[in-house]
LUMLOPA-278109 format. One record per atom (N, C-alpha, C, O): residue in one letter; x, z, y negated. Coordinates in steps of 0.1 Angstrom, whole numbers, plus 5000, padded with zeros to 4 digits. Atoms other than C-alpha are relative to their C-alpha. Example, Ala and Ser with C-alpha at 12.3 -4.5 7.8 and 13.67 -1.06 7.14 Angstrom:
BEGIN
a500950005012;a512350785045;a500950004988;a501950074988;s499150005011;s513750715011;s499250084989;s499750094978;
***
This chain:
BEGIN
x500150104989;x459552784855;x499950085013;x500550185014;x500549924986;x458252894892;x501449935010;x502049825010;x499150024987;x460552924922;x499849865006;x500949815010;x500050074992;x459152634938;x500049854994;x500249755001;x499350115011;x459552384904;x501649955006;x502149845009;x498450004997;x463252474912;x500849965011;x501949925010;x499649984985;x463552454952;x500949834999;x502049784999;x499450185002;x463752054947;x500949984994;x501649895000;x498850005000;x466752084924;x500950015008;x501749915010;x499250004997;x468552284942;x500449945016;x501549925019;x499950134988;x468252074975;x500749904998;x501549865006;x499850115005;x468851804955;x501650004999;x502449925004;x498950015007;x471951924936;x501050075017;x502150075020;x498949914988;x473152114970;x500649835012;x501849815016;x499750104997;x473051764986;x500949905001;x501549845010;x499450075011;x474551584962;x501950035005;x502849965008;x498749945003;x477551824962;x500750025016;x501750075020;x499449964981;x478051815003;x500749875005;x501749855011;x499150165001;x478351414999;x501150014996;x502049965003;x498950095005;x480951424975;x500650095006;x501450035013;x499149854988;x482551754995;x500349905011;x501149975017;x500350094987;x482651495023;x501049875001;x501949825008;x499450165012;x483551195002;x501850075004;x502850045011;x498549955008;x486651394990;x501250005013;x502449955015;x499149944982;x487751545029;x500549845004;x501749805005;x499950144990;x487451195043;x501449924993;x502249854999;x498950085007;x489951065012;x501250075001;x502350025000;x498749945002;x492351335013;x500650035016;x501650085019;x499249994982;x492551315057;x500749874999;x501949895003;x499650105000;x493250905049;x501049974991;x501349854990;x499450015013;x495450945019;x501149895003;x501149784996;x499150074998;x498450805034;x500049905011;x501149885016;x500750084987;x496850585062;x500649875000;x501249825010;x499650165005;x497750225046;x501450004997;x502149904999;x498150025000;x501650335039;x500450035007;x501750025005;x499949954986;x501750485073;x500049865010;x500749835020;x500350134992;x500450155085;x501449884999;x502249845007;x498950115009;x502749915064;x501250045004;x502049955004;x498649984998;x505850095074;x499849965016;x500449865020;x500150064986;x504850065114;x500149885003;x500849845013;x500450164994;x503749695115;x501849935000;x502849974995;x498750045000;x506549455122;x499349825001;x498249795007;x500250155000;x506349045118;x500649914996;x501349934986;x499350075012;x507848755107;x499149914998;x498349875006;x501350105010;x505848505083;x501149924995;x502449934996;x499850095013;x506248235059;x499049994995;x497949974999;x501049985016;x505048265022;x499349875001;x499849765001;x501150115005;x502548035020;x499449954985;x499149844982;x500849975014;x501048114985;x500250114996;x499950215002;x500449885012;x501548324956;x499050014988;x498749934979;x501249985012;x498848444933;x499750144997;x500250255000;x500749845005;x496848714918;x498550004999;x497949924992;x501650024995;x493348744927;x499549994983;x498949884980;x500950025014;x492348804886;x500949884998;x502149865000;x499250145005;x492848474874;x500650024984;x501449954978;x499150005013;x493648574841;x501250104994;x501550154983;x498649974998;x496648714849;x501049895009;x500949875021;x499450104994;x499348454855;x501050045006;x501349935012;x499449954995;x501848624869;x499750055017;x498750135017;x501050014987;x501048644912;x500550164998;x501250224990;x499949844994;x501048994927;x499750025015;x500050125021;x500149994985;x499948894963;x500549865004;x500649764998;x499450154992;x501348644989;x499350015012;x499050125018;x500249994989;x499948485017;x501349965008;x502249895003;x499350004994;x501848505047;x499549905015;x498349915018;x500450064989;x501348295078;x501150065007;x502350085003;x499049934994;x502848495108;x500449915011;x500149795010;x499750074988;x503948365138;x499149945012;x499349845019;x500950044990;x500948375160;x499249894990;x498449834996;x500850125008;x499448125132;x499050104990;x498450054981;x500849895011;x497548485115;x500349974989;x501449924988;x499750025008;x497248465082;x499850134990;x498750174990;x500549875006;x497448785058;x501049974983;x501949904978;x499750005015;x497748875024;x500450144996;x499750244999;x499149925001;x500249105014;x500450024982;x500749924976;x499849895012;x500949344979;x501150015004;x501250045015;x498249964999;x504949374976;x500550074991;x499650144986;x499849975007;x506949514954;x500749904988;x501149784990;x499650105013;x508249374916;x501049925004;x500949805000;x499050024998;x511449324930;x500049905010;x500849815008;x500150074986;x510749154964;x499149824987;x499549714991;x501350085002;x507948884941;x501549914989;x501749794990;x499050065010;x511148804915;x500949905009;x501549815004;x498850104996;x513148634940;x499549955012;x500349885019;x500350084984;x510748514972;x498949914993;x498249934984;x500650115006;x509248184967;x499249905017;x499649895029;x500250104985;x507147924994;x500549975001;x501549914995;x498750054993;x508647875016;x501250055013;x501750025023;x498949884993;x510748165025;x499650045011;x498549985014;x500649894988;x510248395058;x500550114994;x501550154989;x500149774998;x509448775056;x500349995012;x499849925020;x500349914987;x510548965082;x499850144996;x500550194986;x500549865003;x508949315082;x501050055016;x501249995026;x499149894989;x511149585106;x499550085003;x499450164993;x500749944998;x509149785126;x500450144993;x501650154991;x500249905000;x508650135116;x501250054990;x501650164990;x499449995011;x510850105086;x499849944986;x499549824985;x500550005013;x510150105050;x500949854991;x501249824980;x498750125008;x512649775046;x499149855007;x498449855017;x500150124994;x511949395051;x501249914997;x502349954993;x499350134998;x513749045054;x500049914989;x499049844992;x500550145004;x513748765028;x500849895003;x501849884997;x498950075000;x515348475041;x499549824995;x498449774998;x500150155009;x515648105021;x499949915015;x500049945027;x499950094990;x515347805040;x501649944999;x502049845006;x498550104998;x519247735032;x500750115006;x501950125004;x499249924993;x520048045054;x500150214993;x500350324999;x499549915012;x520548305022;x498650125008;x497450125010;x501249814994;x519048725037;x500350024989;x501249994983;x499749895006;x518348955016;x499350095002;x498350055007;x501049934998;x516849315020;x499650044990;x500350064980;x500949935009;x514049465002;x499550165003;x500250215012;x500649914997;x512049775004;x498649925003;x498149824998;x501350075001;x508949675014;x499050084997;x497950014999;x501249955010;x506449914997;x500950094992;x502050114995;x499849955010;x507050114969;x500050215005;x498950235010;x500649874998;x507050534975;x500350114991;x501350174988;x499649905013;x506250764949;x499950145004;x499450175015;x499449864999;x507051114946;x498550085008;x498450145018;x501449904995;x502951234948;x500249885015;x501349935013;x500550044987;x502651014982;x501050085011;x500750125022;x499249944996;x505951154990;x499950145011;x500250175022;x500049864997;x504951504990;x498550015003;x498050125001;x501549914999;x501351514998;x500249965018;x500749875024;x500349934987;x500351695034;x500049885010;x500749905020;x499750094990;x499951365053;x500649884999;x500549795007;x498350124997;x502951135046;x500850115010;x500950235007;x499250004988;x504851185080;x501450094993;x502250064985;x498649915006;x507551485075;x501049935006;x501849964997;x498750074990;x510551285098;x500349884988;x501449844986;x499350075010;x510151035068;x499850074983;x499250004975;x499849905007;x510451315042;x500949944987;x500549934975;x498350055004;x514351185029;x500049895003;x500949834997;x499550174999;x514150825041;x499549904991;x498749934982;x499950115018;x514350515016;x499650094989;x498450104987;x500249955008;x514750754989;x500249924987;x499649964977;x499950075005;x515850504970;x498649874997;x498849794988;x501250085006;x512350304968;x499050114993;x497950094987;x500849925016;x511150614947;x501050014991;x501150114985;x498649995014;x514150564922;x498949944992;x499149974980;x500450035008;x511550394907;x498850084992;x498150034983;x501049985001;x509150614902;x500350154990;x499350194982;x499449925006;x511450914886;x500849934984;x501349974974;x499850055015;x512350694859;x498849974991;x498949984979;x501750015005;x508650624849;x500150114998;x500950124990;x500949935000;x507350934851;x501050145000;x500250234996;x499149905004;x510251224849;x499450125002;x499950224999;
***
């Protein structure tokens, strides 16, 4: 095969390989972006609706939330928080901490964790070092899994 058969692979495959080089950077600067987020935000709602986007799973997994300004968002919780909050309730989220609110309409708080944190999110380069040791207890779940 002649040098210049070849030139167009390697263009091709050099290409190729700078995307996903790219791809990769971009995923591992953002890694912890959305549980960075989720601990900052702060709001209080009421559950509007529980569901699960696949319908053939009956069990919900997301809730909408109506906030206070009349926003409406849809929110991923954890197992624990979905077992005992029902329409109806108010979330309150606490700013810049990894905890929320659930309170009944007959008065009844309770707190939760409000996301889940596992050991790899824990320890990789851009989860925030100052929350290193904090809610260590919402990775208790994650050392029994996975050991």
């Amino acid at each position: 095969m002649n040098k210049k058969a070849i030139k167009p692979y390697i263009i091709f495959f050099s290409i190729v390989f700078f995307i996903v080089l790219i791809i990769n950077v971009i995923k591992e600067i953002t890694y912890s972006k959305y549980l960075i987020k989720d601990v900052e935000m702060e709001y209080k709602s009421v559950v509007i609706d529980l569901y699960n986007p696949r319908e053939w799973i009956k069990d919900p997994t997301f809730m909408k939330l109506r906030k206070n300004n009349n926003e409406e968002i849809d929110v991923y919780l954890t197992d624990e928080l979905f077992k005992y909050i029902a329409i109806g309730d108010s979330l309150i989220k606490i700013k810049n901490e990894n905890s929320c609110y659930v309170k009944k309409p007959n008065e009844d708080k309770k707190h939760f964790f409000y996301r889940r944190i596992s050991k790899e999110d824990r320890n990789h380069w851009t989860y925030p070092k100052e929350w290193k040791n904090k809610w260590m207890e919402s990775s208790k779940w994650d050392t029994i899994t996975r050991n």
